[in-house]
C-alpha positions as CSV (number, residue, x, y, z in Angstrom):
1,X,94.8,11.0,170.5
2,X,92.0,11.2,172.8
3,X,89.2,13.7,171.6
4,X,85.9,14.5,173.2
5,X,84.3,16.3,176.5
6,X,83.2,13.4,178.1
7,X,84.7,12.8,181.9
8,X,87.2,10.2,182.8
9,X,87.4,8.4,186.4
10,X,89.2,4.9,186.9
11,X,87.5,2.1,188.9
12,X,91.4,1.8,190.3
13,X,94.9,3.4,189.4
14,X,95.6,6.2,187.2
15,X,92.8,8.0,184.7
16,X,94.7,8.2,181.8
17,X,98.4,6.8,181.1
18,X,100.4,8.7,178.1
19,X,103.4,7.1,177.0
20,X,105.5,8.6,174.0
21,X,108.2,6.8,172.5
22,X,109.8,5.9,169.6
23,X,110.4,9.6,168.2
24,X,113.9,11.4,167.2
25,X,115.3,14.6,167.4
26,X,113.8,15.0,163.2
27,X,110.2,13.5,164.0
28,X,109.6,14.1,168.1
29,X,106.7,11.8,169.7
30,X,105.2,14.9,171.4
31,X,102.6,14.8,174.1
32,X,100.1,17.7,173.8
33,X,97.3,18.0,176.4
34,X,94.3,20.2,176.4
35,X,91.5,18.9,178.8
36,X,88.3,20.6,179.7
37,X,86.2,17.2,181.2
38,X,87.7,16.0,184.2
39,X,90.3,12.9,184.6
40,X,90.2,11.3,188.6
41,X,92.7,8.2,189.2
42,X,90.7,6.6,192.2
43,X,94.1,4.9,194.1
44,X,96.2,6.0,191.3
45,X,97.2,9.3,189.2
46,X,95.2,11.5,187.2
47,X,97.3,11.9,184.6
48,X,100.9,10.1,184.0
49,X,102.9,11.4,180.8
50,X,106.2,9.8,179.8
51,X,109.0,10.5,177.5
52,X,110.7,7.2,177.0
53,X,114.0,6.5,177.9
54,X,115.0,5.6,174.3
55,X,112.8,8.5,172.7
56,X,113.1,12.1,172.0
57,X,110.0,14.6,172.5
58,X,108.3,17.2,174.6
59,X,105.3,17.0,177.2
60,X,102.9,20.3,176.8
61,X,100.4,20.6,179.4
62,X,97.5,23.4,178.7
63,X,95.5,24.9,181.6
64,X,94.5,21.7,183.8
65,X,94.2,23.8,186.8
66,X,91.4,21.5,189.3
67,X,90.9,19.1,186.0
68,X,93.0,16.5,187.0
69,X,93.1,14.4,190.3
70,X,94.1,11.7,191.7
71,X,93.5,9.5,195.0
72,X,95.5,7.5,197.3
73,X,98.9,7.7,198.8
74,X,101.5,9.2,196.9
75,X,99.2,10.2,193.9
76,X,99.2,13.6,192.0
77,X,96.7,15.4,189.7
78,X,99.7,15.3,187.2
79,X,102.4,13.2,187.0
């Protein structure tokens, strides 16, 4: 859980990594994100969210329109 308004920019690679894993099909490891401060990855992603392989979950993304953003080759806002 990451809480707060505060912005977040990475000397290098991505902003913000989110990993879930471990959950089933009776307890999910859900990824929920609602931003309002800003996340830049400076030669790296924004914002990487992963379902592991072994885990079961879902990845909700609220209204990050121009929050997220990331720099370099091959990098998205949102991955």
């Amino acid at each position: 859980t990451v809480t707060g308004a505060a912005d977040i920019t990475a000397s290098s690679g991505d902003g913000l990594d989110f990993t879930a894993s471990g959950g089933t099909s009776i307890k999910p490891a859900n990824i929920v994100l609602t931003m309002t401060g800003n996340i830049t990855g400076l030669a790296g992603n924004g914002i990487t969210l992963r379902d592991s392989a072994t885990g079961v979950g879902a990845i909700t993304i609220d209204n990050v329109t121009g929050i997220a953003t990331g720099t370099g080759a091959n990098s998205e806002g949102i991955l």
